[in-house]
N, C-alpha and C positions, 0 to 999 in steps of 0.2 A: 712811789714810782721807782724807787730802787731797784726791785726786783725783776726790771724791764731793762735793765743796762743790758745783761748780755743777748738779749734779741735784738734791739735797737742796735748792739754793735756789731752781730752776726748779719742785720741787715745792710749796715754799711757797708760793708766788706764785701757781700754779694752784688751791689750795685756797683760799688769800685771794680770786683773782678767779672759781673758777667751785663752789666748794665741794668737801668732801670727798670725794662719792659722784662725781661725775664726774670729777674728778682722780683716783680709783682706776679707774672702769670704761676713763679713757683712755690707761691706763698698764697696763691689761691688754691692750687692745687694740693697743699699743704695742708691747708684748713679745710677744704671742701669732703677731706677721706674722712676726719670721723663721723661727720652730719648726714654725710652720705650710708652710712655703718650704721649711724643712730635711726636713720630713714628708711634705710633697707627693708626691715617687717612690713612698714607702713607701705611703701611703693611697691612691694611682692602681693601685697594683701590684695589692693587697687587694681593689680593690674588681673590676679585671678579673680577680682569676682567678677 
């Protein structure tokens, strides 16, 4: 778990300066860009055929 200290402490920090609810909505939006990237082909594909 060591190699998770500087997230966990980059997350405290954003909840201390921007609060809870936007330090989650921006860590959704954080993770969401590359699955959305990885998904892209697949959701292009679906929606021409």
């Amino acid at each position: 778990m060591e190699h998770f200290k500087p997230i966990v402490e980059l997350i405290k920090v954003s909840i201390e300066k921007y609060g809870l609810w936007q330090t989650i909505v921006a860590f959704i939006l954080l993770f969401s860009v590359p699955i959305l990237m990885w998904k892209l082909d697949v959701i292009i594909a679906s929606i021409k055929a």
